[in-house]
N, C-alpha and C positions, 0 to 999 in steps of 0.2 A: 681648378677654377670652375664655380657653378654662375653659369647665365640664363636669362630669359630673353628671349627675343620673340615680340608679336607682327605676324605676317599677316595682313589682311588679305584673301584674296583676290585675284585679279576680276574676277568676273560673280556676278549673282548667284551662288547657291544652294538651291532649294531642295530636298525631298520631300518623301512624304510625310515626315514626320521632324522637322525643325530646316534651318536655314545655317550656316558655314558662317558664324559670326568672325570669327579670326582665327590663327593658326598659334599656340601659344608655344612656342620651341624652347626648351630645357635644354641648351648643351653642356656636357660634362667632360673637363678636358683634366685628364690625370697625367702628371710630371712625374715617370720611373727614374729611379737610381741612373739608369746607362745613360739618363740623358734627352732619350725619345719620350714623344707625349702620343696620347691617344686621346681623343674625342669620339665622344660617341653622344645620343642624343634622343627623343621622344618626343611629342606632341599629344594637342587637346585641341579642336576645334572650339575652343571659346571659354570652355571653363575648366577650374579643377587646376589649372597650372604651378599659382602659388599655394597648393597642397602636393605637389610631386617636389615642389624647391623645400618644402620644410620636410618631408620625407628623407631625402638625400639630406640637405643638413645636417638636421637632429641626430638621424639613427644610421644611415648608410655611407655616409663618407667616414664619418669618423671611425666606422670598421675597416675601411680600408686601408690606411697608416698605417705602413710598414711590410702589409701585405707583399707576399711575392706577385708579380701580376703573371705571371706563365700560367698559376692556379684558378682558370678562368672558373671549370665545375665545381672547385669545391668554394671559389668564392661566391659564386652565383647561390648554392645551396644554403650556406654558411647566412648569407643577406636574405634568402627566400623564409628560412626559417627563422630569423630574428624576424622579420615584420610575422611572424605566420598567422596572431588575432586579424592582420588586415587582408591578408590573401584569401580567395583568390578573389583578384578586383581590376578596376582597371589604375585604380591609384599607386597602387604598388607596384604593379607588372612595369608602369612606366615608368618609375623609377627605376626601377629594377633593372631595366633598355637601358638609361642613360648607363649606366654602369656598365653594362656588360658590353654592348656598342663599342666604350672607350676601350674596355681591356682586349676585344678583340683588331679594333685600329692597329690599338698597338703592337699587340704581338704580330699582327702582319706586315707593319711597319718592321718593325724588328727584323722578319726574317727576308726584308725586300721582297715580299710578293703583293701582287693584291689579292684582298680578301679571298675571290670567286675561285683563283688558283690554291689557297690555301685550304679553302673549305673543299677542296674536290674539284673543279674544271671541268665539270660535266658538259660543259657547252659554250660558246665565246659570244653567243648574239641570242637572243628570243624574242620571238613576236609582242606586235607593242599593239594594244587598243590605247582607243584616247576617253577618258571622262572627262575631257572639260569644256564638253558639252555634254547638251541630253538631260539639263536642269527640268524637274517637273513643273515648273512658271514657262517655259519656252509652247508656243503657242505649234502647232504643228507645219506650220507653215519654218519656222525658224530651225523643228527639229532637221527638218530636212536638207535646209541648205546648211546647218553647220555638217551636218553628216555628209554630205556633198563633199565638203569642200575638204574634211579629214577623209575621204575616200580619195582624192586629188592627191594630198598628201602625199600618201602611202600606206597610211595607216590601215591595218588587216581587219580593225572591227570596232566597233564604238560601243558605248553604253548609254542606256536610254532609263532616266527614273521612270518608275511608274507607280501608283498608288492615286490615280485623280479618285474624285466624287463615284465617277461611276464608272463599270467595267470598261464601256463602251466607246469613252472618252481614249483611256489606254489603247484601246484595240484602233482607234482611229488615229491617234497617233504611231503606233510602230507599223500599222498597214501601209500608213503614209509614208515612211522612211524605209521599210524593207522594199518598197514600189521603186522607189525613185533608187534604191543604192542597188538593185539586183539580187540576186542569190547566191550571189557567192563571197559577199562582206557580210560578215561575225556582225548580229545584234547583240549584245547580252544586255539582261536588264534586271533593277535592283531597286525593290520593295522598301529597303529601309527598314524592315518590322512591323511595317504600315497595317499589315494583313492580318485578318482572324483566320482561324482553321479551313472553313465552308468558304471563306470569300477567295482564300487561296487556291484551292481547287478548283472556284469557277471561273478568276481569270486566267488559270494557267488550261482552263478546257477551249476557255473563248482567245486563248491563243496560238490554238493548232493552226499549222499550213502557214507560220509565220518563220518559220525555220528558225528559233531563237537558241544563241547558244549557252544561257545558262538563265535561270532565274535566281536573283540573289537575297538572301535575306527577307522571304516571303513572312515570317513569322517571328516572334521575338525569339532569340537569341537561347532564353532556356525550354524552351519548345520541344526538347530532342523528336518525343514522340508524334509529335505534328508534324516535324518536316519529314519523318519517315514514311509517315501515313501520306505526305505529298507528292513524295517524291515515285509512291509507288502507284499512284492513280492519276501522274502525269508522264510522257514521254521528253520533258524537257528537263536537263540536267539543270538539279536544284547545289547553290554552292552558299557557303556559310565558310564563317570564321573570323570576319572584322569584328564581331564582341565578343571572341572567345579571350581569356585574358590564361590559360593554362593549357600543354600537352595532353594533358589527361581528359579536359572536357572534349577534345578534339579527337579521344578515343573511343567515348564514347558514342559521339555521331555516328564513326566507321563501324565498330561493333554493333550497335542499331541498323547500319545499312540507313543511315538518315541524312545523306546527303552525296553529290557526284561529283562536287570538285570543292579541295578546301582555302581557304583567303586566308591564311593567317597572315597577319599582320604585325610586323616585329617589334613596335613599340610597345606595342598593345598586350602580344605575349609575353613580355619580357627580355626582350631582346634577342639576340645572334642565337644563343645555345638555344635555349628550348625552339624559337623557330627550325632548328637544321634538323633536330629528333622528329617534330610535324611534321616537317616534309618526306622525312625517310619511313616516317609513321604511315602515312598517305602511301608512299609508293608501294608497300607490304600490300595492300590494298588493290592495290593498282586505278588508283587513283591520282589527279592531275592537282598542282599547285597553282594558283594565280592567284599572289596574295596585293592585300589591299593597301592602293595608297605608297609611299614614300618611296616613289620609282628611283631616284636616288642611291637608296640602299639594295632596294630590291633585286635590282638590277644583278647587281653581284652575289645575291643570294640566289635568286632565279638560276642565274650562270655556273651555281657549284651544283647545282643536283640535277639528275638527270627528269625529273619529273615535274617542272618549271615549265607550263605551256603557252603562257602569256606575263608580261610586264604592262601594269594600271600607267599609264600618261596623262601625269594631272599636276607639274607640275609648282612649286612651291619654295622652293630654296632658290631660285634665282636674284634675288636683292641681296642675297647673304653667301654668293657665292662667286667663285673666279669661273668654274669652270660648269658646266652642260652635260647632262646624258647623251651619250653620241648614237644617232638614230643612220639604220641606211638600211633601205629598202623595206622600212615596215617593220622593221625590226632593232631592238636596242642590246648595245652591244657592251661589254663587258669593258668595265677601263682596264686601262691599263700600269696605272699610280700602284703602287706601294699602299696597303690601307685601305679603308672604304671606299677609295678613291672619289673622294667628297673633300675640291678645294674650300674649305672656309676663306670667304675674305673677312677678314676680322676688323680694319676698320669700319668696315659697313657696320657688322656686329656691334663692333662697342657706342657707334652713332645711334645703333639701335634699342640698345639694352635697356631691359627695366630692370634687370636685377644683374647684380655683378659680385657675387663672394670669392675670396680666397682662402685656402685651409694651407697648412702647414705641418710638417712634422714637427 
């Protein structure tokens, strides 16, 4: 069964370079022979969505019929290289998620564990920042107190956009919110691709003595050699990977030496397989994971590899679910379910749905 479900977000927002029109979710729930089903699932902040449901339609479900689902690599390869004119992109990688998402639900359904234990059990809790605050419309006055009150929390670190008009503007607002929260809560903050070359380097100079802990996405996304040239005439870890859509681009960053910590993002890369190779790609490296976005899943990804050092809290699936990421002490903790351990409520779902297909052997 292929669905769409649009989630608008709860709150305003903004980077530097467009606005969170809505959340357009793809789930894909595959019915095996034994009985068990698997869902798994991808998103688009606002567009592109009914081209991931015609993607899986047309050409990717109906290669799955009949398939063994245990053959998670050779089906993922087998799907990567039928689209291959359209790879690597972010259209196909999402499809790509939905699929692989479901086949691996299921086989950890199957074997009654969840995913985190199955992928490896590197760890049962990981530190949790919050982005859902830190909008670049937020006046400095507002970054503070939402920062405030997710320091109250628990929460170990916040994200703050930056990319205003002018340097000076940014440096006044994270001045303002590293003053009021102290020195020892995690700022990290994220460009969005906002930034040229020169501009990158002089707000990451006119951000010393801010103690920040990562700059994200200073540059566009095929940049390799910019962000290396950034990263090496700043003292602030530079991190990438929410628009990498492939393993291999994520290789060549590390082999450049062109970034300190990597965000993949599993819709985005294509699901469960290629994210768990990035992360163990990363760790060769010795470098830290904190991938972007759908804490949800992440969560249990984070918790199979040992080089997992933050989970994004920004969530999104609550209208469309029974159950909550369980947070204690700052940190988010591994479920415990069989599966992605992601309760769908599905009558919410089907109140919601703009699209509802069913396939058939």
């Amino acid at each position: 069964m292929l669905r769409q479900v649009d989630l608008p977000p709860k709150v305003l927002r903004t980077d530097a370079i467009q606005s969170f029109v809505t959340q357009e979710t793809v789930l894909l729930t595959l019915r095996c022979s034994d009985g068990l089903e698997g869902t798994g699932y991808a998103y688009t902040i606002g567009t592109g969505g009914s081209s991931v449901i015609a993607l899986l339609k047309d050409h990717l479900i109906p290669r799955l019929l009949g398939r063994d689902p245990v053959a998670i690599e050779a089906i993922w390869k087998d799907l990567f290289f039928h689209t291959h004119a359209t790879a690597v992109g972010a259209i196909t990688s999402l499809a790509l998620a939905c699929v692989d998402t479901a086949l691996w639900d299921w086989r950890a359904r199957s074997q009654g564990l969840p995913l985190w234990r199955l992928l490896g059990g590197a760890q049962a809790r990981v530190p949790l920042y919050t982005t859902e605050g830190g909008w670049l419309h937020l006046s400095p006055q507002e970054l503070v107190e939402q920062t405030l009150q997710a320091k109250a929390q628990g929460f170990k670190g916040a994200k703050i956009k930056i990319g205003r008009p002018h340097v000076s503007e940014d440096v006044a607002r994270l001045s303002a919110v590293r003053e009021a929260v102290g020195p020892a809560f995690e700022l990290m903050t994220d460009a969005n691709q906002g930034l040229r070359r020169a501009e990158a380097v002089r707000r990451a100079h006119a951000f010393d003595g801010l103690n920040l802990a990562w700059i994200e996405e200073p540059l566009p996304a095929e940049d390799v050699s910019g962000h290396r040239q950034l990263r090496e005439r700043t003292p602030i870890p530079v991190a990438v990977g929410e628009s990498l859509y492939h393993p291999m681009q994520f290789r060549e960053y590390l082999e450049q030496g062109a970034c300190s910590i990597v965000q993949p993002d599993v819709a985005r890369i294509g699901g469960i397989t290629p994210w768990i190779k990035t992360a163990h790609l990363a760790e060769t490296f010795d470098l830290p994971v904190c991938p972007h976005f759908l804490m949800e899943l992440h969560v249990s990804l984070c918790a199979a590899v040992p080089n997992a050092t933050w989970v994004e809290y920004i969530p999104q699936l609550d209208d469309i679910t029974h159950t909550r990421m369980q947070v204690e002490d700052g940190h988010a903790l591994a479920p415990s379910d069989p599966g992605l351990g992601i309760g769908w409520d599905w009558q919410a779902i089907a109140a919601r749905q703009s699209v509802f297909l069913e396939f058939k052997t």
